[in-house]
BALUM-343023 format. One record per residue (C-alpha): residue number from 1; z, y, x; residue in one letter. Coordinates in pm, whole numbers, always signed. Layout:
REC   num        Z        Y        X   residu
REC   NUM        Z        Y        X        a
...
This chain:
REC   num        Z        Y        X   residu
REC     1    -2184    +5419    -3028        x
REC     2    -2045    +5771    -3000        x
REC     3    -2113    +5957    -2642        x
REC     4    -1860    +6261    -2616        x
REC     5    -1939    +6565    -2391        x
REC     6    -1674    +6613    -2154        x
REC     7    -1584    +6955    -1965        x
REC     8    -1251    +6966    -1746        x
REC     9    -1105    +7326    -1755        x
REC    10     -897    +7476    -1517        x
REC    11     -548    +7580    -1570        x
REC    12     -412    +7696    -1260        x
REC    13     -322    +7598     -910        x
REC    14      -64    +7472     -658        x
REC    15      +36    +7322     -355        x
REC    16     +227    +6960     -290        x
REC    17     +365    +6810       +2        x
REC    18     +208    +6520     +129        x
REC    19     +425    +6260       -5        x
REC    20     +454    +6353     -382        x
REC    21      +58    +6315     -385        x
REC    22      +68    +5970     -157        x
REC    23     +350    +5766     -124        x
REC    24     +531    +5773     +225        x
REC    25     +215    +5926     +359        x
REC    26      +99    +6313     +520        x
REC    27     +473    +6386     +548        x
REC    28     +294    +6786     +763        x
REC    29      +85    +6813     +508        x
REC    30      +66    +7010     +160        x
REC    31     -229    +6944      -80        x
REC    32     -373    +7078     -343        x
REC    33     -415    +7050     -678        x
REC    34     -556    +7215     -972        x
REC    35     -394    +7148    -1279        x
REC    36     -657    +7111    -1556        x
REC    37     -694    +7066    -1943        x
REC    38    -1022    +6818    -2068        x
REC    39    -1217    +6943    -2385        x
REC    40    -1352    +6605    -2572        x
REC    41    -1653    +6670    -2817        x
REC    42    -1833    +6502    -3021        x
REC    43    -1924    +6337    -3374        x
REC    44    -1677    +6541    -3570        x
REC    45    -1422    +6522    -3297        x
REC    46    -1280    +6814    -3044        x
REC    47    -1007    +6709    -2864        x
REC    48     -861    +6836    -2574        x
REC    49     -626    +6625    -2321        x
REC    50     -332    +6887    -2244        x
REC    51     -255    +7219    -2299        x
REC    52     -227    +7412    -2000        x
REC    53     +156    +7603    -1911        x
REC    54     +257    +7883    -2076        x
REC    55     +145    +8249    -2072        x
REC    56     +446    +8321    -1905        x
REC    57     +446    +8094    -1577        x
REC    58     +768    +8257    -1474        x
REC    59    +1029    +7985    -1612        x
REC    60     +796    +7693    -1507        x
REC    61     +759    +7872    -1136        x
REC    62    +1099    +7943    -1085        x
REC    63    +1186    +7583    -1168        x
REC    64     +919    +7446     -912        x
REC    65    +1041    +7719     -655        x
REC    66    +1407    +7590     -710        x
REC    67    +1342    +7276     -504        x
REC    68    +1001    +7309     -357        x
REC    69    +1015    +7658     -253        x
REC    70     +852    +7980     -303        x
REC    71     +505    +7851     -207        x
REC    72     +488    +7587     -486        x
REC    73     +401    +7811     -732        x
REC    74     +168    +7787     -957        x
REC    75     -146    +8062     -983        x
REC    76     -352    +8146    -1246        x
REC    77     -661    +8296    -1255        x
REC    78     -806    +8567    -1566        x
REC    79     -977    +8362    -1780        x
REC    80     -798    +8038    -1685        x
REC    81     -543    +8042    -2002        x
REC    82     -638    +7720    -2217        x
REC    83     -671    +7976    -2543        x
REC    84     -961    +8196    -2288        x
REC    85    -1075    +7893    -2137        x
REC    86    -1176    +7743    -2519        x
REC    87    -1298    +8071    -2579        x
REC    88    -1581    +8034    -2340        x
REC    89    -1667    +7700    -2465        x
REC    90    -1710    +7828    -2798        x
REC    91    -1400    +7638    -2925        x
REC    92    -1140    +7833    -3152        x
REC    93     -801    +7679    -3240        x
REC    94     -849    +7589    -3572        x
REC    95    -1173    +7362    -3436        x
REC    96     -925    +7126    -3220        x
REC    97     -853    +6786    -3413        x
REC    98     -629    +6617    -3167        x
REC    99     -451    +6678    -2884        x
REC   100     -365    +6461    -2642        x
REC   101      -56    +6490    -2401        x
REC   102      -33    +6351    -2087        x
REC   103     +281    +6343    -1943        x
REC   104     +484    +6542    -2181        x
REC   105     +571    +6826    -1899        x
REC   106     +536    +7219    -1961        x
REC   107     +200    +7243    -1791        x
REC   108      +79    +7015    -2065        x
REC   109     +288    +7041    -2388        x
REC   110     +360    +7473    -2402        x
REC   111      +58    +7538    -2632        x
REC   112      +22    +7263    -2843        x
REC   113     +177    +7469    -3138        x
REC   114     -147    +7653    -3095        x
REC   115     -380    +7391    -3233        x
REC   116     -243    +7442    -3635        x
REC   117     -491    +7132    -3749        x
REC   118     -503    +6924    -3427        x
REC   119     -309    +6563    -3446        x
REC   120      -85    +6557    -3186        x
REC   121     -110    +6237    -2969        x
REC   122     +172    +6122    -2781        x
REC   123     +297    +5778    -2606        x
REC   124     +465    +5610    -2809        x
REC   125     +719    +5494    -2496        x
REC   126     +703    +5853    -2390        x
REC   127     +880    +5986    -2720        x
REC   128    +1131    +5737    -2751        x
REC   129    +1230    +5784    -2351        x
REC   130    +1264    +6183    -2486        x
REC   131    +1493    +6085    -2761        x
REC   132    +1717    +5856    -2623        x
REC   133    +1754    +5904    -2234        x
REC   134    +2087    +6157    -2200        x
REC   135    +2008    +6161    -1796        x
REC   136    +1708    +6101    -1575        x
REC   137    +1627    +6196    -1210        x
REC   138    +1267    +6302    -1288        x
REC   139    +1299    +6361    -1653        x
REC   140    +1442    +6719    -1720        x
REC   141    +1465    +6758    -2156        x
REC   142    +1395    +7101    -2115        x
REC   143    +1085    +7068    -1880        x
REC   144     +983    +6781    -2105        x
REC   145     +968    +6941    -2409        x
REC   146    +1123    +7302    -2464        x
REC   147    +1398    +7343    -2778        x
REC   148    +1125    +7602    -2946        x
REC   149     +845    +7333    -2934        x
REC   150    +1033    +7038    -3022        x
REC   151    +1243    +7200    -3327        x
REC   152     +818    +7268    -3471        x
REC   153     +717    +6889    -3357        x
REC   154    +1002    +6697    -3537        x
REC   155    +1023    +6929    -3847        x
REC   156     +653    +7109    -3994        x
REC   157     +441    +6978    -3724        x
REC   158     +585    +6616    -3754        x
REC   159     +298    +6525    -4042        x
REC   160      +64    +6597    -3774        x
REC   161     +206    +6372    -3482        x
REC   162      +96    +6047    -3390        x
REC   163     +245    +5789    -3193        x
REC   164      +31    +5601    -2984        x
REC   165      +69    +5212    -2905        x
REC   166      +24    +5080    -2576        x
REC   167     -346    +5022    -2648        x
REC   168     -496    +5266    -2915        x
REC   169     -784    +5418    -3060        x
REC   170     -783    +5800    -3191        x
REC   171    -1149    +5794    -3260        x
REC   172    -1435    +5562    -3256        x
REC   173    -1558    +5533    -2857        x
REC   174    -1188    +5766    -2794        x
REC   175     -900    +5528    -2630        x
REC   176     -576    +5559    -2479        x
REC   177     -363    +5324    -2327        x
REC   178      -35    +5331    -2147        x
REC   179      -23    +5386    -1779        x
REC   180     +343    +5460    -1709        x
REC   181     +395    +5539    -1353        x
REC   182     +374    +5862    -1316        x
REC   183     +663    +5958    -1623        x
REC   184     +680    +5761    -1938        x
REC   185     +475    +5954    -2140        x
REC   186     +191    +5905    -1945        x
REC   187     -169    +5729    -2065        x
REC   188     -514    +5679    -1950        x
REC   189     -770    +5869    -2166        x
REC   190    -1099    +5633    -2199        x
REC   191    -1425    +5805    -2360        x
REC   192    -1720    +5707    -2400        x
REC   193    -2011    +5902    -2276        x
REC   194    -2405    +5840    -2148        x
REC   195    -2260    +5836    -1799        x
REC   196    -2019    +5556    -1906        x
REC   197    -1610    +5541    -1930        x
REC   198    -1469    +5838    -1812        x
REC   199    -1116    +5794    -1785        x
REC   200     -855    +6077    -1769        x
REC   201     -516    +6041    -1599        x
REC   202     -190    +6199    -1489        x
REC   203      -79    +5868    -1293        x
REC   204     -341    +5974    -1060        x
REC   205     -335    +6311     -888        x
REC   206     -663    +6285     -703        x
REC   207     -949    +6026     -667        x
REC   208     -813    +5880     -343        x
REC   209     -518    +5742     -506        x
REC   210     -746    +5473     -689        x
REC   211     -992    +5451     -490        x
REC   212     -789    +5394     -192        x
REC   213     -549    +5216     -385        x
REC   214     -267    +5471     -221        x
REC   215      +40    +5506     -529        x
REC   216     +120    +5867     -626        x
REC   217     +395    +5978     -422        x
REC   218     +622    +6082     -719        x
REC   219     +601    +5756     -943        x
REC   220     +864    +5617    -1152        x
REC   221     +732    +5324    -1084        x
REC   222     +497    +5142     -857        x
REC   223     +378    +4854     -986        x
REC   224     +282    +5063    -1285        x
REC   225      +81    +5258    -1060        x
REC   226      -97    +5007     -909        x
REC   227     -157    +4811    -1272        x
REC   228     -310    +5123    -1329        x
REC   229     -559    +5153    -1064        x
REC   230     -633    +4797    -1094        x
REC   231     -757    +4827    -1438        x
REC   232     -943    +5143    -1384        x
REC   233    -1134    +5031    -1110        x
REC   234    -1269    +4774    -1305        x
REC   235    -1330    +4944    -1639        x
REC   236    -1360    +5288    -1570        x
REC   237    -1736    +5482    -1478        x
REC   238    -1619    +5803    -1418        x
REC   239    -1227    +5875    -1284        x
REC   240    -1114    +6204    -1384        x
REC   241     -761    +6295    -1199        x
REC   242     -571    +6584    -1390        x
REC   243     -502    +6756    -1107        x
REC   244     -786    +6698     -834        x
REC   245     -948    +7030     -752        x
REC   246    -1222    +6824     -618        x
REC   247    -1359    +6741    -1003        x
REC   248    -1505    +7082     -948        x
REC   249    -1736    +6996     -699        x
REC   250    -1798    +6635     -799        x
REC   251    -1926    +6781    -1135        x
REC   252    -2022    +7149    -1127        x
REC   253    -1918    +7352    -1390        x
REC   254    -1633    +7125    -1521        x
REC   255    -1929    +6930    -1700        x
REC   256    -1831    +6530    -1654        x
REC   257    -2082    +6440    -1896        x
């Protein structure tokens, strides 16, 4: 059985209030999170789940400001940009072979373009919501996927994305499957490592949402959310939430396994 290494990186960090992290709860209180990209390695495979926003955090910070306010915004430290953060993990662009995106937002999707040989993994549901939803209340097109990306990803990139099914495997002991709740596009990364499952989310902000079985504050659907936690209680080792700044401390380094 193949055992992937697994290192969370760190992307950048921001503030929440209370009840976009748990539903109708901590209505004083902002949280943090720390938005973070996953490098996957192992047997011929390095994959990373999530790109990491933009060079320019300007457009993505001004959007969050717009109805958040001013203190929303993301930071970024030097060295935190996904292309720097690779860099010190001895990973070069040309070495990725898949990325995965989870939800399809621009703190996940604005670098993909970077990886020229990586397939591109996305939900299956995800990409048809994209294409064929005129309106949403949580959905923006442009936040989804910018015009500049998704001209590349539907015309010369297109040989290199893949549609993933509900339940899917990109590589042997490497598994998605679809989570929903959180936006349409999103999945639960399985891998298989010496320290178990280690399963990767976006429907979960931090660990207390499944292991408190508390839904995310901003879901699109509940009973999605709760599916979700459901299943990874029971099948999951390790829980990695993309956003928990307490993976840090719970595995020093970044280092999952």
């Amino acid at each position: 059985m193949t055992q992937y290494r697994v290192t969370t990186l760190a992307m950048g960090r921001s503030i929440i209030p209370g009840p976009e992290l748990y539903w109708m709860n901590d209505f004083d209180q902002w949280h943090p999170l720390t938005f973070q990209a996953v490098l996957i390695q192992g047997d011929g495979v390095t994959a990373i789940v999530n790109t990491g926003p933009a060079a320019d955090l300007t457009p993505m910070n001004d959007g969050w400001a717009s109805f958040l306010g001013e203190k929303a915004r993301m930071e970024r430290a030097d060295g935190e940009f996904i292309l720097d953060q690779l860099a010190a993990h001895g990973v070069r662009p040309e070495d990725v072979t898949h990325v995965i995106l989870t939800p399809l937002q621009l703190y996940t999707v604005s670098n993909v373009l970077a990886f020229p040989q990586a397939q591109i993994c996305i939900a299956k549901r995800g990409w048809e919501h994209f294409h064929t939803t005129h309106e949403h209340p949580h959905d923006n097109r442009s936040t989804s996927i910018p015009d500049d990306i998704l001209v590349e990803l539907v015309t010369t990139a297109w040989p290199r994305v893949r549609l993933l099914e509900d339940e899917d495997e990109i590589a042997a002991g490497l598994r998605t499957w679809w989570s929903g709740g959180h936006h349409r596009a999103s999945v639960v990364v399985e891998v298989d490592t010496a320290r178990g499952v280690v399963a990767i989310s976006d429907s979960y902000f931090h660990l207390r949402n499944v292991e408190e079985n508390i839904p995310l504050g901003i879901n699109e659907n509940m009973y999605e959310i709760l599916d979700c936690y459901e299943r990874v209680r029971r099948t999951a080792d390790v829980i990695v939430p993309l956003y928990d700044p307490a993976n840090f401390e719970r595995h020093p380094g970044g280092v999952i396994a």
